[in-house]
PAVO-642499 format. One line per 8 residues: number of its first residue (from 0); their letters; for each residue x, z, y of C-alpha. Coordinates in Angstrom, 3 decimals. Layout:
N
NUM) a) X:Z:Y | ...
END
This chain:
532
0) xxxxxxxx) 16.165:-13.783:-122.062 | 13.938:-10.816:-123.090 | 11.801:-9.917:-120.271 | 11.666:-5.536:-119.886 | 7.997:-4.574:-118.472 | 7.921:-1.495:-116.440 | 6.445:1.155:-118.849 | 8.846:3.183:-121.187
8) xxxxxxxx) 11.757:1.867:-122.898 | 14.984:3.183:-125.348 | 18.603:2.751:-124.969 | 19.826:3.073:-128.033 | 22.640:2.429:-130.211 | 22.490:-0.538:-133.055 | 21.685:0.566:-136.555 | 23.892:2.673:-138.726
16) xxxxxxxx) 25.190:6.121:-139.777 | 23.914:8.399:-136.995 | 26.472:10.759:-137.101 | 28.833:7.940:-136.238 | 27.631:5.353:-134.208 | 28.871:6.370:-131.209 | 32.572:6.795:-132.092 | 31.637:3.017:-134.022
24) xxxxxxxx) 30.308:1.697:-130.368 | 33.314:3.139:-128.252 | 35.702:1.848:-130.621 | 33.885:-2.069:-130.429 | 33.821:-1.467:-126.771 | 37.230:-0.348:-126.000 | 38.635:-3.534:-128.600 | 36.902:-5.830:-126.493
32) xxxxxxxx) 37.781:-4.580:-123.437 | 41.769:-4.457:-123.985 | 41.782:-7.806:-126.494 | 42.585:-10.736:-123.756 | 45.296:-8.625:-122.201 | 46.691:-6.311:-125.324 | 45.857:-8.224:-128.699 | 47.719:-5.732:-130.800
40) xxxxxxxx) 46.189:-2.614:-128.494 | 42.653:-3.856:-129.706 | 43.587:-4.712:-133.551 | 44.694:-0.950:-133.360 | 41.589:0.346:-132.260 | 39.534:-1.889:-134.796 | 42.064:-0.924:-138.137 | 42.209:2.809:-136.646
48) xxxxxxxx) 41.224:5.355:-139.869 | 40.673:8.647:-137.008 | 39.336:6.738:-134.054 | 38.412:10.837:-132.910 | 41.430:11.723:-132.777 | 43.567:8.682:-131.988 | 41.375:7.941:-129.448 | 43.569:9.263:-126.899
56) xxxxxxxx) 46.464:7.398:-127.318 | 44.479:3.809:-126.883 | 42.829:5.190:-123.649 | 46.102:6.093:-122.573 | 47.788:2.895:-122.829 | 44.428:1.089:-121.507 | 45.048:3.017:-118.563 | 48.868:2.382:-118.330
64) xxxxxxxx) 47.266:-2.482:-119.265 | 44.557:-1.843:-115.946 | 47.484:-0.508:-113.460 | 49.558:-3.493:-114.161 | 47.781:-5.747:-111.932 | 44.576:-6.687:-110.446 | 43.911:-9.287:-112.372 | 43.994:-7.245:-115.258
72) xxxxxxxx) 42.536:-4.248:-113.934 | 39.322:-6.156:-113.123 | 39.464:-8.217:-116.148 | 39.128:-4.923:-118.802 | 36.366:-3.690:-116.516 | 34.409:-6.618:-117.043 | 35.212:-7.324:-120.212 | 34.395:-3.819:-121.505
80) xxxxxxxx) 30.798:-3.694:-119.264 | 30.081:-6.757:-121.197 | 30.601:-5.194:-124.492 | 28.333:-2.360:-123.446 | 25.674:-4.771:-122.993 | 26.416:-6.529:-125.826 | 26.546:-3.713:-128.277 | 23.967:-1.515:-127.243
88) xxxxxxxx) 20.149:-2.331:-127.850 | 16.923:-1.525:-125.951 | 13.363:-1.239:-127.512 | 10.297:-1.925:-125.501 | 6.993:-2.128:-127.304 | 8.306:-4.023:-130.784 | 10.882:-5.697:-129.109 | 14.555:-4.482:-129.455
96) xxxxxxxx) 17.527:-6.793:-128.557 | 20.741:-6.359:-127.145 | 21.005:-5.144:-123.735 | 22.750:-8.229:-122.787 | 19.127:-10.309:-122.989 | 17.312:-7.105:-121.001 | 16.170:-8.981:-117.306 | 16.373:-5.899:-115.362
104) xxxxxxxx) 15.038:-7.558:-112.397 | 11.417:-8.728:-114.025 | 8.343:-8.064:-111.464 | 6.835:-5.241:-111.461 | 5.831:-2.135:-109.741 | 7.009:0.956:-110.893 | 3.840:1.228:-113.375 | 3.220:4.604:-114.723
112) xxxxxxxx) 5.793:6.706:-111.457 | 4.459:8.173:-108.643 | 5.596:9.793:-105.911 | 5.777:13.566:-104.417 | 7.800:14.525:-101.437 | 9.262:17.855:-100.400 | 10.463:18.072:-96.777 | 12.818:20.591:-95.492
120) xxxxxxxx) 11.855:23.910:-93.046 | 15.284:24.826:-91.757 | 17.330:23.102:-88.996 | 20.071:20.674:-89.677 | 23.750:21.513:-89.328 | 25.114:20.870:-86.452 | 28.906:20.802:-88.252 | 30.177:20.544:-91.367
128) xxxxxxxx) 30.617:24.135:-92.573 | 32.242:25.003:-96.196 | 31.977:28.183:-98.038 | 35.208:29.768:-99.237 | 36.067:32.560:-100.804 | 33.730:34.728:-98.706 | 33.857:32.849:-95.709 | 32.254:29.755:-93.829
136) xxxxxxxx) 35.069:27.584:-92.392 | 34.354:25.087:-89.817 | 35.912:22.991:-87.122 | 39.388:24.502:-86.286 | 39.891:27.071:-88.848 | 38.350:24.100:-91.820 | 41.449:21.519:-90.189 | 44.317:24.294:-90.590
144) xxxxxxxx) 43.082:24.889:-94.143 | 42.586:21.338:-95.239 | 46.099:20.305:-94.152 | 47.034:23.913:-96.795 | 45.387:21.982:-99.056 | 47.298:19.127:-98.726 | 50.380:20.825:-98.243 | 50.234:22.258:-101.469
152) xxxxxxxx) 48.960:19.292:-103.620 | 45.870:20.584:-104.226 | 43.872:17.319:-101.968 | 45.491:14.140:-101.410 | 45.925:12.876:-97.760 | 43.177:10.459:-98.077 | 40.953:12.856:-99.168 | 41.962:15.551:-96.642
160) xxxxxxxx) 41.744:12.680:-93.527 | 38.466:11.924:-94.867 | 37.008:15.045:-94.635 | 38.872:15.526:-91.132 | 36.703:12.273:-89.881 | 33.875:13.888:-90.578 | 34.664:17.435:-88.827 | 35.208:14.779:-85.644
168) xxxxxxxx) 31.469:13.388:-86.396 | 28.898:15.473:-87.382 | 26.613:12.970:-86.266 | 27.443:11.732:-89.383 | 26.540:14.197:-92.109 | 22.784:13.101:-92.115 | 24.001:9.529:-93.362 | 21.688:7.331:-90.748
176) xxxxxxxx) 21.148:3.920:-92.058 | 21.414:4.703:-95.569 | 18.958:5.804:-97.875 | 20.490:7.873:-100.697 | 19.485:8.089:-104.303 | 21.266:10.956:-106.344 | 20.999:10.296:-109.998 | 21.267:13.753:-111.642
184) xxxxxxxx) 20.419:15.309:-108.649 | 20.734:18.863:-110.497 | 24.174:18.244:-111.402 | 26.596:21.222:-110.203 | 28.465:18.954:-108.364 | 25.956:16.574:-107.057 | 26.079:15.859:-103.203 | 21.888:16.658:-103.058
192) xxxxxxxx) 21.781:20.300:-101.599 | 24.855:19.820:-98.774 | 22.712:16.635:-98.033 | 19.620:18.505:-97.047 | 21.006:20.788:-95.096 | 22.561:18.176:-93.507 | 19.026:16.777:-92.578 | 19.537:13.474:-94.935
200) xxxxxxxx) 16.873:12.099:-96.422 | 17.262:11.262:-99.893 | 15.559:9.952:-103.264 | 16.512:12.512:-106.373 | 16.749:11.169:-109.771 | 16.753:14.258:-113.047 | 15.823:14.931:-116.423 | 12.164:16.334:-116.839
208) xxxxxxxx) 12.300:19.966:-116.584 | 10.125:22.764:-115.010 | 13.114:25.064:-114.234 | 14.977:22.649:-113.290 | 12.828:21.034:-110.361 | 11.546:24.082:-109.249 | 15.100:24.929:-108.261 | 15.162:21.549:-107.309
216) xxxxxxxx) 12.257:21.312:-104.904 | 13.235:25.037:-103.857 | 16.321:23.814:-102.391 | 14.461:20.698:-100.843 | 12.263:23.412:-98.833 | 15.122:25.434:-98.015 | 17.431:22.548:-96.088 | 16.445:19.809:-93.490
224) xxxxxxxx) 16.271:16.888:-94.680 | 13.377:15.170:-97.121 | 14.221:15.049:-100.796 | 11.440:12.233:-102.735 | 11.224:12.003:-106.511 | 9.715:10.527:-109.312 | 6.948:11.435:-111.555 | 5.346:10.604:-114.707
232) xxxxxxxx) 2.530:12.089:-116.573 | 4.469:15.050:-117.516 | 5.682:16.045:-113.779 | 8.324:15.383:-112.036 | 11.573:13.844:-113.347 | 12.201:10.979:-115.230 | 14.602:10.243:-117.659 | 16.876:7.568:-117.035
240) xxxxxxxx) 17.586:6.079:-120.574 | 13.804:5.649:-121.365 | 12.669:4.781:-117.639 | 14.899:2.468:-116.652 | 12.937:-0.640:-115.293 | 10.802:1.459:-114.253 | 13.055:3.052:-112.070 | 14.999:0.715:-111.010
248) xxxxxxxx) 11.434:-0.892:-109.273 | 10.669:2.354:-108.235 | 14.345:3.250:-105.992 | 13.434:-0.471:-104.920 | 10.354:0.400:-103.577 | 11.700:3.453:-101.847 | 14.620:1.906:-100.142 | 13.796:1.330:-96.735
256) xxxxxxxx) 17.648:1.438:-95.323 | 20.785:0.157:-96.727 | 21.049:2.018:-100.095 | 23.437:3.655:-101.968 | 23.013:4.872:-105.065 | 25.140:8.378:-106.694 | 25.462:8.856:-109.943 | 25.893:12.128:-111.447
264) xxxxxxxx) 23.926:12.443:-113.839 | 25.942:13.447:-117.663 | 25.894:15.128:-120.669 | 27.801:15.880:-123.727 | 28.382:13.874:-126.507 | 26.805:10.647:-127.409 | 23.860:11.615:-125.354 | 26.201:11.670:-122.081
272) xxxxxxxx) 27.442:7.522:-123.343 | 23.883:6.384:-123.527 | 23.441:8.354:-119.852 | 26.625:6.234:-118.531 | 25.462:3.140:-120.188 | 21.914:3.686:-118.217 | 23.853:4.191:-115.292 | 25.816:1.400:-115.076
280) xxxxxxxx) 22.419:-0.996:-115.909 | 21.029:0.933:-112.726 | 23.660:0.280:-110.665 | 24.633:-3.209:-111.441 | 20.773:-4.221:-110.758 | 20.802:-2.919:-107.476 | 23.695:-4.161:-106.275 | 22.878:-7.509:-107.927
288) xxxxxxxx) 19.618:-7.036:-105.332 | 21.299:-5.369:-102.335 | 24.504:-7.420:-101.302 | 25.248:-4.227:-98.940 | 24.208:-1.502:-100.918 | 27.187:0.926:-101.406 | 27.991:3.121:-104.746 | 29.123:7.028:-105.045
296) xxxxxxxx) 30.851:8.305:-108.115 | 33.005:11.494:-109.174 | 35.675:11.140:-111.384 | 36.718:13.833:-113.612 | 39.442:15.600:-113.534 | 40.341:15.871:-117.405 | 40.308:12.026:-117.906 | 43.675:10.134:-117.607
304) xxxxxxxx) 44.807:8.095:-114.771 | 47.143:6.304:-113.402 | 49.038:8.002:-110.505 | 51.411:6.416:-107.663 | 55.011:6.928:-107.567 | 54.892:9.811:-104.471 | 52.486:12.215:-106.596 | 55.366:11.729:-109.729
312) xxxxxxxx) 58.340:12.641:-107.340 | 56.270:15.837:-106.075 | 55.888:17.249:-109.690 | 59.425:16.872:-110.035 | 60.286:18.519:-106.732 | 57.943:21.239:-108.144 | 60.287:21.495:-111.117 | 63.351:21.398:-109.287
320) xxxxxxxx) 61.797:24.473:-107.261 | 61.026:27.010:-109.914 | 63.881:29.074:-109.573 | 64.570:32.065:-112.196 | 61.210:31.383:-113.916 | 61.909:27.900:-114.780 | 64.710:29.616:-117.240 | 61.716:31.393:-119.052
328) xxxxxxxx) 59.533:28.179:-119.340 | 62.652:25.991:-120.656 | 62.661:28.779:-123.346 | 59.361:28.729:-124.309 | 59.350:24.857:-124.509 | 62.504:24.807:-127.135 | 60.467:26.972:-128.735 | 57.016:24.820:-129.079
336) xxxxxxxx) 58.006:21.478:-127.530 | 54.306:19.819:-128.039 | 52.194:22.608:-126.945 | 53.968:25.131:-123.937 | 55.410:23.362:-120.890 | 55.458:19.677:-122.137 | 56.516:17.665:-119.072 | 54.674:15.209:-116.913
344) xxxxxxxx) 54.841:11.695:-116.391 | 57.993:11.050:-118.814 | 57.249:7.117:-118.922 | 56.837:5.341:-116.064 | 54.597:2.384:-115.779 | 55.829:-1.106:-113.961 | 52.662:-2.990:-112.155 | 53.596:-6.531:-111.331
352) xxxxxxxx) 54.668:-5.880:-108.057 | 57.173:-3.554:-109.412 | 55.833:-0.274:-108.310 | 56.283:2.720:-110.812 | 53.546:4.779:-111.742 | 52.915:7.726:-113.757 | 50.106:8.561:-116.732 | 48.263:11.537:-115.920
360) xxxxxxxx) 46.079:12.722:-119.250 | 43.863:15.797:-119.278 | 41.456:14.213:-121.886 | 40.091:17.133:-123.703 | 41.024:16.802:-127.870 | 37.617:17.553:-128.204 | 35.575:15.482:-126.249 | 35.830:12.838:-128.929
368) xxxxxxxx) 35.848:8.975:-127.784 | 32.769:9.074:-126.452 | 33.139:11.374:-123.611 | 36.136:8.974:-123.231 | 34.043:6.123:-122.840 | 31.307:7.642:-120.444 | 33.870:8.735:-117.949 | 35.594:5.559:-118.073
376) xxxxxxxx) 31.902:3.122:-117.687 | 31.758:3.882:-113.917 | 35.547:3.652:-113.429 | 34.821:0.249:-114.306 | 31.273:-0.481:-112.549 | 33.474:0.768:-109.217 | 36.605:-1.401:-109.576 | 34.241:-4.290:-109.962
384) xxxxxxxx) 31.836:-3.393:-106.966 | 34.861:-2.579:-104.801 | 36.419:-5.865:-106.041 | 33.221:-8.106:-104.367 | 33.068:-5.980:-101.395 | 30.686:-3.667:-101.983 | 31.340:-0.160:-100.434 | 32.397:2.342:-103.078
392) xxxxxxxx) 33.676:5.470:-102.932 | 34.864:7.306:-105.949 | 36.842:11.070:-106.127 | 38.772:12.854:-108.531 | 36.704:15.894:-108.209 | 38.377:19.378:-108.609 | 38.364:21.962:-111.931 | 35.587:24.115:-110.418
400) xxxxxxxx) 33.879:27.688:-111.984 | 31.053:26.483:-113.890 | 28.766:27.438:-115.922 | 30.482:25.892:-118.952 | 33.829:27.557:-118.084 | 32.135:31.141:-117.878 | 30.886:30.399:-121.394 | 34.141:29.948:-122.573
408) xxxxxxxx) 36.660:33.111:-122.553 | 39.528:31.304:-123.257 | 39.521:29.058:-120.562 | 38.149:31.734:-118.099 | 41.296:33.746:-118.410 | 43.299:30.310:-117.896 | 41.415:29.426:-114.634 | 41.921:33.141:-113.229
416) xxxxxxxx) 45.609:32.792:-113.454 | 45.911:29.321:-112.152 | 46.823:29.569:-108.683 | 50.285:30.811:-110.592 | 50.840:27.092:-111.690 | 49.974:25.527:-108.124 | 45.990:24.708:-108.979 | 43.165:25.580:-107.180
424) xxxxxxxx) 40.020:26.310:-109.171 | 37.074:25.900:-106.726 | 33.658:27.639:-106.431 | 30.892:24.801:-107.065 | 29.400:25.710:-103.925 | 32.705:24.948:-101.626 | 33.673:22.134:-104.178 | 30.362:20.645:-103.918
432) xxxxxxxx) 30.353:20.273:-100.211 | 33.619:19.066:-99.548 | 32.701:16.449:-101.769 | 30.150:15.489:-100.389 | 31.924:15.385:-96.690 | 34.342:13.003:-98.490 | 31.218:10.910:-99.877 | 29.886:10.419:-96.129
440) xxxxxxxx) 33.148:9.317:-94.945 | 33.350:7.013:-97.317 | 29.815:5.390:-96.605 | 30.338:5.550:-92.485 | 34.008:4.223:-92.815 | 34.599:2.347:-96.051 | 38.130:1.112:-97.182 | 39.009:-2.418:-97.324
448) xxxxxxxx) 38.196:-3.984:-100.628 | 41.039:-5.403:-102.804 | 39.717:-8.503:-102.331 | 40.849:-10.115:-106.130 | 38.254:-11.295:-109.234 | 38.933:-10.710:-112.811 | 40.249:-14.229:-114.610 | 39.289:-15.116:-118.211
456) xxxxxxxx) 40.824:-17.256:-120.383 | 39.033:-19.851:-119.685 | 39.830:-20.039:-116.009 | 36.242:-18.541:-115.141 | 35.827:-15.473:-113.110 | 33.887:-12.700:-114.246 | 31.745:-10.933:-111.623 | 30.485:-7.278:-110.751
464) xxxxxxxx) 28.101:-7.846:-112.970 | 29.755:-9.330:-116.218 | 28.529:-12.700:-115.995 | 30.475:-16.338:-115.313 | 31.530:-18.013:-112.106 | 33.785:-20.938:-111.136 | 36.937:-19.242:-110.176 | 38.730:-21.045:-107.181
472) xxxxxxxx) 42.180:-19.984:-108.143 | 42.279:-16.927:-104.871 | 44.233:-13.742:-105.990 | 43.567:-12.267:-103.244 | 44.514:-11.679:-99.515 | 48.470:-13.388:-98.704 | 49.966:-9.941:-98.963 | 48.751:-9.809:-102.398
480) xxxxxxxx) 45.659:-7.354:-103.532 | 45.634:-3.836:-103.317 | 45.939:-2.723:-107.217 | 42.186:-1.269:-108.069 | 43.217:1.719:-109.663 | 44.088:3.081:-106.018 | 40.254:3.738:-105.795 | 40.759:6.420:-107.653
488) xxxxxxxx) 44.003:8.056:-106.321 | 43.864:7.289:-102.637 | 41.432:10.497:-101.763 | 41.628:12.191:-104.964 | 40.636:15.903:-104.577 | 42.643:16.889:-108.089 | 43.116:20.889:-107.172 | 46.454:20.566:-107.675
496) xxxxxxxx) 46.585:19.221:-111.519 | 48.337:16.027:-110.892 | 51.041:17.662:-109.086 | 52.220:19.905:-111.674 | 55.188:19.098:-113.515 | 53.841:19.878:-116.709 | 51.077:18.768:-118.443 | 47.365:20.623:-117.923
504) xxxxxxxx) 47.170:21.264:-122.226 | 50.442:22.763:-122.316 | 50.053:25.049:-119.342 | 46.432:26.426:-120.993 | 48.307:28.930:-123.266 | 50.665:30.195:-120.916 | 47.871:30.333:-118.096 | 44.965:32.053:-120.546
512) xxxxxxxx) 47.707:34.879:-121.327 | 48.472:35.704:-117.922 | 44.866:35.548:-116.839 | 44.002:37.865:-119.981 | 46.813:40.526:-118.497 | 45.349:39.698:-114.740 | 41.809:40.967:-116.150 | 42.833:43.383:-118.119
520) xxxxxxxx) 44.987:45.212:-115.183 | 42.052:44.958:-113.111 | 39.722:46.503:-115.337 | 42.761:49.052:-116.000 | 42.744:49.856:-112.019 | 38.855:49.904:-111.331 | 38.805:52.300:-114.427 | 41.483:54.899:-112.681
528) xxxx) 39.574:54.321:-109.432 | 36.674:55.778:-110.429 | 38.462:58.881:-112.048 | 39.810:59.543:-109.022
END
């Protein structure tokens, strides 16, 4: 087993076109992952002429093989970590290998990373307050509108009562007894600047970048808590992809509570894969290390997933309730069947147990296989973690106004009109903190784990971590395990998309229309106001 030293590495892809390796690697990955369980699933993948754009079919019936049952559920998770580790390669010095013979936990000492600390001047909340829509809501006023959340699909209940638990402790919201490290700490959504306020104190994990940690350490001054970070030669920041050991030594060195580790750090493209990849190597090691530590994730919300029965029946209660408009849409569908208001969920799933579930898919056409893969790495790091007891907590997190959407004129105009078709497009800054209230529930009151191990075909389990041990024949607790994939649906904060009886793609036309007119009329209105 190749033995990684602390100073700089690269995680890179094997050898080949450049141009396509990553579609090459997510296509060997996602064939390994389905094979024991779906023979003809993976020969599809592997004989596929358009893996781009075919992609989406395969992840959709992966999704539809991991609901089935625990077993196999946990099975493609470890299966397709496995592949990840056996496909991809590292280079340190002259030495490049497969991940697979990388020994992440070789001694060391965080060679070549310091430290620097920024501590916070202001005082910490004494409640959890969110920003909305001009306003701060907290304690009373927050419940009534999280249960009009709820109420209208937009949060599941288990995301709304988590949220709730933490309005009833705010003794809470500066996480004591854990020691957080937020990888991508700059991240829109990341949980780093409600933590601070909060008075948390926290290790932050980013690119390299002087704009970026000055606004970084700015809002480390501006909150409560104690944000620590760390630096190489050229500053602060590291990158995680060609820093690795050296960072996983260094968060080692740091921890001096129970840990738990969030990652959020991403990007697009292949770059964002070899980010998730780097990720996942991070977290397994730690939790390999820390038999408590506890992992953080966001899921998001144009991936598919699996959805219970109860969130199906609600989109069709929505369709029942449309009324004289419904007429209109039925129109428009004759009209262009595939792309105006396609229906959701038209083919159930059976799990083993029976239950009926439906196949929720926002993946974007072009986000290619490889975003497909990234979002789908720590989907299956968290099903495994959760699966040996570690405390995980994972959320669908909501379409939010960012800086990618303003970019895009199209999709503005959609978002503006979307509280027409039942979703709520949030703010960052009230998206990020409610998701970050739902991350410290989850740490101070974790769920029960599901409490089942993937089988092979050999009769040998795999564990968290992708490697062998003697199975002794358990399935789980004598009620039978919870199915995995409910980590991601229990507290789901969705907005509102998987709800809808129609699918997010076809709704984009209709939606970007309407918000063109919205805009439009405004600007129509401001311009008589000011002849007036």
């Amino acid at each position: 087993m190749g033995m990684v030293r602390d100073g700089m590495w690269d995680l890179a892809f094997p050898p080949g076109p450049p141009e396509r390796m990553a579609e090459m690697v997510s296509a060997a990955v996602v064939a390994d992952a389905v094979r024991r369980y779906d023979a003809d699933l993976a020969q599809s993948v592997e004989t596929s002429r358009d893996w781009r754009h075919g992609h989406r079919r395969v992840f959709r019936g992966m999704t539809a093989l991991a609901v089935s049952s625990p077993r196999v559920s946990l099975g493609i998770a470890a299966d397709g970590l496995h592949s990840v580790r056996t496909v991809l390669r590292f280079a340190a010095g002259r030495t490049v290998t497969s991940l697979e013979d990388a020994d992440m936990s070789a001694p060391g000492k965080g060679a070549g990373l310091g430290t620097d600390t920024v501590t916070g001047t202001a005082t910490a909340a004494a409640r959890l307050e969110v920003p909305w829509r001009g306003r701060v809501l907290a304690e009373d006023e927050l419940r009534r509108q999280l249960v009009e959340w709820e109420d209208g699909g937009i949060f599941e209940p288990g995301f709304v009562a988590a949220v709730q638990r933490v309005i009833d402790h705010p003794e809470w919201l500066r996480l004591p007894g854990f020691r957080m490290t937020v990888v991508g700490a700059a991240a829109e959504l990341s949980p780093l600047r409600p933590l601070l306020a909060w008075g948390a104190e926290v290790l932050a994990v980013d690119r390299p970048g002087r704009a970026r940690w000055d606004r970084l350490r700015a809002q480390a001054r501006a909150g409560a808590g104690a944000m620590s970070f760390p630096t190489a030669a050229g500053g602060p920041g590291v990158d995680i992809t060609r820093y690795l050991p050296a960072l996983t030594h260094w968060i080692a060195a740091h921890t001096d509570a129970r840990p738990a580790l969030g990652l959020y750090a991403g990007l697009p493209g292949a770059a964002g894969l070899r980010i998730a990849a780097a990720s996942d190597v991070l977290a397994e090691a730690l939790l390999r290390k820390h038999p408590d530590a506890a992992l953080a994730l966001l899921g998001s919300p144009t991936d598919c997933y699996a959805v219970p029965e109860s969130i199906v029946l609600a989109a069709r209660e929505q369709l029942d309730r449309r009324g004289i408009r419904g007429t209109t849409q039925d129109v428009l569908h004759r009209l262009a069947p595939n792309s105006l208001y396609r229906l959701n969920y038209l083919r159930p799933v059976l799990d083993a147990e029976g239950a009926r579930w439906g196949l929720f898919d926002n993946l974007p056409y072009l986000g290619g296989p490889d975003y497909a893969l990234a979002q789908r790495l720590p989907r299956w790091r968290a099903v495994l973690a959760h699966s040996t007891s570690h405390t995980v907590s994972y959320t669908v997190a909501p379409p939010t106004w960012n800086s990618a959407v303003h970019e895009n004129p199209w999709r503005a105009a959609a978002y503006r009109a979307a509280t027409h078709f039942g979703i709520e497009v949030f703010e960052a800054a009230t998206a990020r903190v409610l998701l970050a209230a739902k991350l410290v529930a989850d740490l101070m009151t974790p769920v029960e784990s599901p409490a089942a191990t993937p089988e092979t075909a050999d009769g040998v389990n795999r564990t968290a971590d992708g490697s062998s041990g003697t199975a002794d024949g358990s399935s789980g607790t004598a009620e039978g395990p919870r199915n995995p994939e409910t980590l991601f649906t229990d507290g789901a904060a969705h907005g509102g998309l998987w709800r809808q009886p129609f699918t997010p793609r076809s709704l984009l036309a209709p939606a970007a229309v309407s918000g063109s007119l919205q805009a439009l009329r405004d600007r129509v209105g401001s311009a008589l106001d000011l002849d007036d």
